[in-house]
KOLKOL-545765 format. One record per residue (C-alpha): residue number from 1; residue in one letter; x, y, z. Coordinates in steps of 0.1 Angstrom, whole numbers. Example, Ala and Ser with C-alpha at 12.3 -4.5 7.8 and 13.67 -1.06 7.14 Angstrom:
! residues 2
{n->1	res->a	px->123	py->-45	pz->78}
{n->2	res->s	px->137	py->-11	pz->71}
***
This chain:
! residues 217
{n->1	res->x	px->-234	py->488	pz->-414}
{n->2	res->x	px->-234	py->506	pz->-375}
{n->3	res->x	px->-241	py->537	pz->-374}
{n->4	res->x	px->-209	py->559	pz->-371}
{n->5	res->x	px->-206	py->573	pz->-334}
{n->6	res->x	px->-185	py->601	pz->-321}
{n->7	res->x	px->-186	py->609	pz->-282}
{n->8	res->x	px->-164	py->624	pz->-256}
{n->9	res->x	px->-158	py->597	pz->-231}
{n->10	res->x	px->-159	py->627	pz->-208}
{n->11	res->x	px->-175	py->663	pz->-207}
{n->12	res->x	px->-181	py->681	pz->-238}
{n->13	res->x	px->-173	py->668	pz->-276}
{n->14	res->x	px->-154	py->702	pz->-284}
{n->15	res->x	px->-149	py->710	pz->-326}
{n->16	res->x	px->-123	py->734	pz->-327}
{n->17	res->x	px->-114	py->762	pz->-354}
{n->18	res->x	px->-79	py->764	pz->-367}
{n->19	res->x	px->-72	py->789	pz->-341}
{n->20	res->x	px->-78	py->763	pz->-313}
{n->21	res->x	px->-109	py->778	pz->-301}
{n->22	res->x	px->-143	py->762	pz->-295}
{n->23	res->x	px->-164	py->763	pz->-327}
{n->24	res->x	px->-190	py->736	pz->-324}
{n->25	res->x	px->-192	py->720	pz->-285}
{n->26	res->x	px->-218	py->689	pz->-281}
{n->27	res->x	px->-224	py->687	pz->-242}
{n->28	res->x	px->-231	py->656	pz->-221}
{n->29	res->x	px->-265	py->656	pz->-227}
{n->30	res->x	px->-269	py->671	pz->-263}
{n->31	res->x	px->-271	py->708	pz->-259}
{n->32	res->x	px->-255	py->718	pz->-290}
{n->33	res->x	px->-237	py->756	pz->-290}
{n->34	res->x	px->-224	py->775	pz->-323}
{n->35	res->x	px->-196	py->799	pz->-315}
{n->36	res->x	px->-206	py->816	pz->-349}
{n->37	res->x	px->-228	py->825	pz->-369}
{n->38	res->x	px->-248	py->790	pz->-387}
{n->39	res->x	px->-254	py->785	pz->-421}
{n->40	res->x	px->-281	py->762	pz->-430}
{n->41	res->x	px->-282	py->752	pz->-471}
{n->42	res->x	px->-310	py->729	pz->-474}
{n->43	res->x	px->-342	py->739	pz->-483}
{n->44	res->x	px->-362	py->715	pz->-456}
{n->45	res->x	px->-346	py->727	pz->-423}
{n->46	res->x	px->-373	py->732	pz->-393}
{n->47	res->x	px->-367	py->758	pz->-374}
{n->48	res->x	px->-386	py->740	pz->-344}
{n->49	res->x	px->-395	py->768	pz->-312}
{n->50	res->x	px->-378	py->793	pz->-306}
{n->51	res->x	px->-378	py->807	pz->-272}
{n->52	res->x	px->-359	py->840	pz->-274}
{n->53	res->x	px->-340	py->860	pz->-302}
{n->54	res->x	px->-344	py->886	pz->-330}
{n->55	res->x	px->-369	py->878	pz->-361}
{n->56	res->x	px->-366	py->904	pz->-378}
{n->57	res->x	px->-347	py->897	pz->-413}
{n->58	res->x	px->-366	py->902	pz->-443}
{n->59	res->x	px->-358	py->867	pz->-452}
{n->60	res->x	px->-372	py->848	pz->-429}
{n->61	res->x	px->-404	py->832	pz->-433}
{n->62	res->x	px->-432	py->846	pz->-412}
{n->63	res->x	px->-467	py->857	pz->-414}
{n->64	res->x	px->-462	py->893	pz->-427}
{n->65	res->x	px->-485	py->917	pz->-441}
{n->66	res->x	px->-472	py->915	pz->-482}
{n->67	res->x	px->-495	py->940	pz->-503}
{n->68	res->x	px->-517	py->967	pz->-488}
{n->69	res->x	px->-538	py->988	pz->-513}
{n->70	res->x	px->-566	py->1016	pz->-503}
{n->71	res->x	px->-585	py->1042	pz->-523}
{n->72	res->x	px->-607	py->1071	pz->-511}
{n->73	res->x	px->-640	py->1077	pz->-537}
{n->74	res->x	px->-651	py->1113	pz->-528}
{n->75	res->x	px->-684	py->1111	pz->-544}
{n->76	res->x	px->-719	py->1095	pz->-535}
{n->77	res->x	px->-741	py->1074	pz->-556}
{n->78	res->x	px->-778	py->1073	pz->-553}
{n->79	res->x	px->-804	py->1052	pz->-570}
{n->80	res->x	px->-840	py->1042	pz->-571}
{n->81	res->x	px->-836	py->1006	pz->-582}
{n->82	res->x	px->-850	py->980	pz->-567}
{n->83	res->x	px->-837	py->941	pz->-561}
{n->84	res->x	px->-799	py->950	pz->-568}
{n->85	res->x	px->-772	py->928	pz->-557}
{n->86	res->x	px->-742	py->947	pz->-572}
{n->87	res->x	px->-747	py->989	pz->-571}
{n->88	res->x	px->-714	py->1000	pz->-579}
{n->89	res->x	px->-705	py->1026	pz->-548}
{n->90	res->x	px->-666	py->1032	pz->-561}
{n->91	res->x	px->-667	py->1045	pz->-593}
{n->92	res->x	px->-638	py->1036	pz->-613}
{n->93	res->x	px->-617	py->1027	pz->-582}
{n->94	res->x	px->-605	py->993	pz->-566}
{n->95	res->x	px->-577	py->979	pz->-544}
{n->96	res->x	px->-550	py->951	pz->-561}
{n->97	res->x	px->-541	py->917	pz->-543}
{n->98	res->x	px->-523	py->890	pz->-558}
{n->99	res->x	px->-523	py->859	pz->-539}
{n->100	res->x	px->-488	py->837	pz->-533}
{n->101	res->x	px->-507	py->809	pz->-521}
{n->102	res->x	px->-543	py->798	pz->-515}
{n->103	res->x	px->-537	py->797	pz->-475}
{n->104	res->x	px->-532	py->838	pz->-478}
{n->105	res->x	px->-554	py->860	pz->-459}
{n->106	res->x	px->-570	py->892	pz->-474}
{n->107	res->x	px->-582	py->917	pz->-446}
{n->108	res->x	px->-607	py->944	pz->-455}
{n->109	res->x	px->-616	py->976	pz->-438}
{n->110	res->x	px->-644	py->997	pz->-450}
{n->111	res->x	px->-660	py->1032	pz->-438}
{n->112	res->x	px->-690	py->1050	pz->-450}
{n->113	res->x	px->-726	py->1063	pz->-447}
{n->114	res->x	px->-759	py->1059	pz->-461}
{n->115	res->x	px->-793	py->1073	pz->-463}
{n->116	res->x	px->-822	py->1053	pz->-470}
{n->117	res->x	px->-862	py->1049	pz->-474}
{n->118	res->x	px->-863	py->1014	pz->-474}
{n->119	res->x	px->-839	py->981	pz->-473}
{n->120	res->x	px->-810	py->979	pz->-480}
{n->121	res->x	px->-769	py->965	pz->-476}
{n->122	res->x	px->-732	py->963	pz->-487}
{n->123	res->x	px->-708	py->940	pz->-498}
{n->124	res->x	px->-674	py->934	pz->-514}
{n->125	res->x	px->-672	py->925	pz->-556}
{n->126	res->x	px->-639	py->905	pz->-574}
{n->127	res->x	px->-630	py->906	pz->-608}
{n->128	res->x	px->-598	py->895	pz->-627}
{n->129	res->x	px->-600	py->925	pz->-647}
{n->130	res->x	px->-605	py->962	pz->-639}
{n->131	res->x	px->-636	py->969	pz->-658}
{n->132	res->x	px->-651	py->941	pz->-636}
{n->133	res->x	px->-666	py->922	pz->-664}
{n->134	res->x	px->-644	py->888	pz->-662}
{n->135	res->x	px->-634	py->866	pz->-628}
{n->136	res->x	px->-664	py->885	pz->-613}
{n->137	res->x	px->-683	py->871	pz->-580}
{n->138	res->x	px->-694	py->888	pz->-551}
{n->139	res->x	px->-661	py->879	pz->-520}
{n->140	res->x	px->-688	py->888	pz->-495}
{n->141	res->x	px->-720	py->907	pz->-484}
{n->142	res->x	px->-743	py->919	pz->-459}
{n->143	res->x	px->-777	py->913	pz->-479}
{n->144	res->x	px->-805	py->932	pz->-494}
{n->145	res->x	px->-822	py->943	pz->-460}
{n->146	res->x	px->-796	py->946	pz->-433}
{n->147	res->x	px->-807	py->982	pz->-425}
{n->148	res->x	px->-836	py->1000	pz->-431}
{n->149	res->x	px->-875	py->990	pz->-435}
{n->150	res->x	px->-904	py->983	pz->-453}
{n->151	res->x	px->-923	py->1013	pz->-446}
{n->152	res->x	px->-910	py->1038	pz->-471}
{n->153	res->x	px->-899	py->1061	pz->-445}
{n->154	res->x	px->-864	py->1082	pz->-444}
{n->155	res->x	px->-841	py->1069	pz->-423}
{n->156	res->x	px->-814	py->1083	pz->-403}
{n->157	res->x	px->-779	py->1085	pz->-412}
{n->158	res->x	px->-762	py->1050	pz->-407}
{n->159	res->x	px->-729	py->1047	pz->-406}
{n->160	res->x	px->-712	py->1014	pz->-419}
{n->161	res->x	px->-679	py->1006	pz->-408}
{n->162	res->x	px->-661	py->972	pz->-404}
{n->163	res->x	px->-632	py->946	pz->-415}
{n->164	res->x	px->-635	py->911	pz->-423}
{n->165	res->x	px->-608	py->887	pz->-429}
{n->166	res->x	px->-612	py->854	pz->-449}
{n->167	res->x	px->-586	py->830	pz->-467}
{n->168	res->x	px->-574	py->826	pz->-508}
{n->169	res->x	px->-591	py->794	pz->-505}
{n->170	res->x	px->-609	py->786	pz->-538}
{n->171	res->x	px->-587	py->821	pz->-562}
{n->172	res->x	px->-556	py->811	pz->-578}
{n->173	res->x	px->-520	py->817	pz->-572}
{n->174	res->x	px->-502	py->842	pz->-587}
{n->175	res->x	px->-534	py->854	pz->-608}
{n->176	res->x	px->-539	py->894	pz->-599}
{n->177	res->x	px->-578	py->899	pz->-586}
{n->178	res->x	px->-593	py->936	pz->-587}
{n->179	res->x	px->-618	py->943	pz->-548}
{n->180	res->x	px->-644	py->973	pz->-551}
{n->181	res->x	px->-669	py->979	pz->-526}
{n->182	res->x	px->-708	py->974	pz->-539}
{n->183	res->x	px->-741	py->988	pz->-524}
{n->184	res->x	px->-771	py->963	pz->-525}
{n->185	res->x	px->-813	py->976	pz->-524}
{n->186	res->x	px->-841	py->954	pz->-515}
{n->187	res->x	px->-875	py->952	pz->-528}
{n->188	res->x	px->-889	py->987	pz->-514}
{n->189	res->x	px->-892	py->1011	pz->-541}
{n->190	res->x	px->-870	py->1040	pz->-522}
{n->191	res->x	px->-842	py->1062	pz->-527}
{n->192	res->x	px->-806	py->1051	pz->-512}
{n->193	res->x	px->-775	py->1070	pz->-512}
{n->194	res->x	px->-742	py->1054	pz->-504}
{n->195	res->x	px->-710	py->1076	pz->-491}
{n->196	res->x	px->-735	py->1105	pz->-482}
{n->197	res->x	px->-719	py->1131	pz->-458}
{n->198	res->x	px->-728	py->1143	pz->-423}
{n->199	res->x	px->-731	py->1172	pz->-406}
{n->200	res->x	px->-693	py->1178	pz->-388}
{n->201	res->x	px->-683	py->1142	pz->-400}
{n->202	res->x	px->-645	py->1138	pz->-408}
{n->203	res->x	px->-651	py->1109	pz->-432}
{n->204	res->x	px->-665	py->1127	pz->-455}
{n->205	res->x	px->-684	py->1120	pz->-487}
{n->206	res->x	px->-682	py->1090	pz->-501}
{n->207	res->x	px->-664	py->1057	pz->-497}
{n->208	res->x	px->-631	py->1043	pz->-483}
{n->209	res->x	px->-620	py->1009	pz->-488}
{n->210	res->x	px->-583	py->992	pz->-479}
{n->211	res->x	px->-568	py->961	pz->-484}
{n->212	res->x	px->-541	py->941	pz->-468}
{n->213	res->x	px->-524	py->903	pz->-481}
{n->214	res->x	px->-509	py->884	pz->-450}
{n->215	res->x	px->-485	py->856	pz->-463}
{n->216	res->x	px->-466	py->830	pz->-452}
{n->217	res->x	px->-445	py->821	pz->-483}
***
């Protein structure tokens, strides 16, 4: 069977409301015009470009920043140890994502200062619980020695501050996953402290950490 054709031998194929006036016009070459408001009921319709308008409804699909967490730990933490990968700078606090779909993006931002004798460097820790003893891996680090040296001498202040922004590749959907931020100490026996204040700072002691989810879905 054909496929069933409709066209206007000439200018537009007008669809008209009961009230006569123009609800759906076809033009000569295709340009299609809705008088109203269109209602779309599938769940596969494209969008395709769109070139001007407002997208601005809550239920439209779009990039959008979905969670957003943050905590402030007023304290510093000091230690001696030496060869530590995980130094928990954030007491009992952490920042709450929970993935809709591994193509999410998690942005972190992250501001404090340390003093230090010898190596030393920060990262982010993951857990699926909030005592961070299950799930747990280290999301991302600096390293042992990113600041500092091996000479045993006190350092200045140093004042780390930055964002990084990576993917759900690899976590699960829908599963909950607990961020904290970690200290790390290299191999020179020294003293470090992490969150330590400064003299007319305005961050403070301690540690802040935030989290944002961006999603599509």
């Amino acid at each position: 069977m054909a496929n069933l054709i409709i066209k206007s031998t000439a200018n537009d194929l007008v669809i008209q409301g009961s009230d006569a006036s123009p609800a759906i016009t076809v033009g000569a070459t295709g340009t299609t015009t809705f008088a109203e408001n269109a209602t779309l009921s599938g769940t596969a319709n494209a969008l395709g470009t769109v070139t001007s308008g407002n997208l601005s409804n809550e239920d439209i699909v779009m990039p959008r920043i979905k969670e957003f967490d943050k905590y402030y730990y007023g304290t510093a933490t000091t230690t001696s140890l030496t060869y530590q990968d995980v130094v928990n700078i954030s007491g009992s606090n952490y920042v709450t994502l929970t993935p809709e779909h591994t193509g999410d993006l998690f942005e972190f931002s992250w501001r404090f200062c340390v003093n230090s004798s010898g190596y030393n460097g920060h990262g982010i820790q993951r857990a699926t619980n909030t005592g961070f003893s299950a799930g747990v891996a280290a999301q991302w680090s600096t390293g042992r020695h990113t600041w500092g040296s091996m000479s045993g001498i006190s350092l200045d202040y140093v004042e780390s501050a930055g964002s990084i922004t990576f993917d759900a590749t690899g976590l699960s959907a829908g599963t909950t996953y607990y961020f904290r931020l970690i200290g790390m100490t290299h191999s020179t026996t020294a003293s470090h402290t992490f969150g330590v204040n400064t003299t007319e700072s305005t961050n403070g002691t301690g540690v802040r950490f935030s989290a944002k989810r961006w999603s599509i879905v």
